[in-house]
N, C-alpha and C positions, 0 to 999 in steps of 0.2 A: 504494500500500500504506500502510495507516493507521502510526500508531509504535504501537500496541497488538498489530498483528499481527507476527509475525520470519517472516524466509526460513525457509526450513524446510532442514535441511540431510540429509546420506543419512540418518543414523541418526534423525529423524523421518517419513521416509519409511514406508509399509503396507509386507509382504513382498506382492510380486513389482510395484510399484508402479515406473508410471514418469516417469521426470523431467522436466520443462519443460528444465532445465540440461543443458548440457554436463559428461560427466563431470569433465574438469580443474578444474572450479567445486566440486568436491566433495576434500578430504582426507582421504582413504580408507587411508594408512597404519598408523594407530593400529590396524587389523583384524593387521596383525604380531608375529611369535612374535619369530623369528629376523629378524636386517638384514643387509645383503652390508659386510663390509669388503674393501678392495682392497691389496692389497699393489703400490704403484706401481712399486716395483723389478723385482717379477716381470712386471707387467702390458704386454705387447709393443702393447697399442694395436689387437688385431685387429679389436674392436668386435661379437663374436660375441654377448655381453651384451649390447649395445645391440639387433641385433637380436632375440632371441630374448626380451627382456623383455616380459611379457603386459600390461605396465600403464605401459610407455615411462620408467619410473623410472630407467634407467639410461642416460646422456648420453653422447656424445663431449666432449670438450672440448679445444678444438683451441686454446687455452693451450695447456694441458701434454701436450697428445696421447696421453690417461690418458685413464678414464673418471672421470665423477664419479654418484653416484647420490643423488634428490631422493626423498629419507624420508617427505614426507610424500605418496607415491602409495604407495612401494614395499609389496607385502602380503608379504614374506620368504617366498615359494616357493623360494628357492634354485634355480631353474634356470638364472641367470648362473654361480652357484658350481659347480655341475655340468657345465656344459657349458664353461666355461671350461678351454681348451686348456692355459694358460701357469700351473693353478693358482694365479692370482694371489686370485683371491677365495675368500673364508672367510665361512659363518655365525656369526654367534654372539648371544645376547642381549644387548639394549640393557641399559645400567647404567642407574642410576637417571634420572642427570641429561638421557639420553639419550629417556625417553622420550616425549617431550613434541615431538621434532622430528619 
């Protein structure tokens, strides 16, 4: 690839266009309203969010045996905060300084 030409990233992408790449090569975040916060006090570790996440945004992490979730896949559907049992997670909009993760 010449330096005159760039990767092409999603949002250069045609609509319905598809990718040479593996999605995880793409940060598809930034497509987000809402992002999940987690309240780790309430959070019992079920991992029901990890499964149920459509875009694997949401992690175990077996440090804290908490979940952690990686912002720049997450598209803020809210269906961890929904189907989370132990109500530990909450929508809400990123602040400012937040949006860019």
């Amino acid at each position: 690839m010449s330096k005159q030409q760039h990767e092409k990233g999603w949002k250069d992408l045609a609509l319905a266009a598809v990718s040479p790449k593996a999605s995880t090569e793409f940060l598809t975040g930034d497509w987000k309203t809402f992002m999940p916060v987690n309240d780790v006090e309430k959070c019992v570790g079920c991992l029901i969010c990890v499964m149920l996440c459509p875009e694997g945004a949401a992690r175990g992490c077996s440090e804290q045996g908490k979940v952690v979730f990686d912002l720049n896949f997450c598209k803020g559907c809210g269906i961890c905060a929904n189907e989370c049992p132990a109500k530990a997670l909450t929508m809400r909009m990123p602040e400012k300084d937040e949006e860019g993760v």
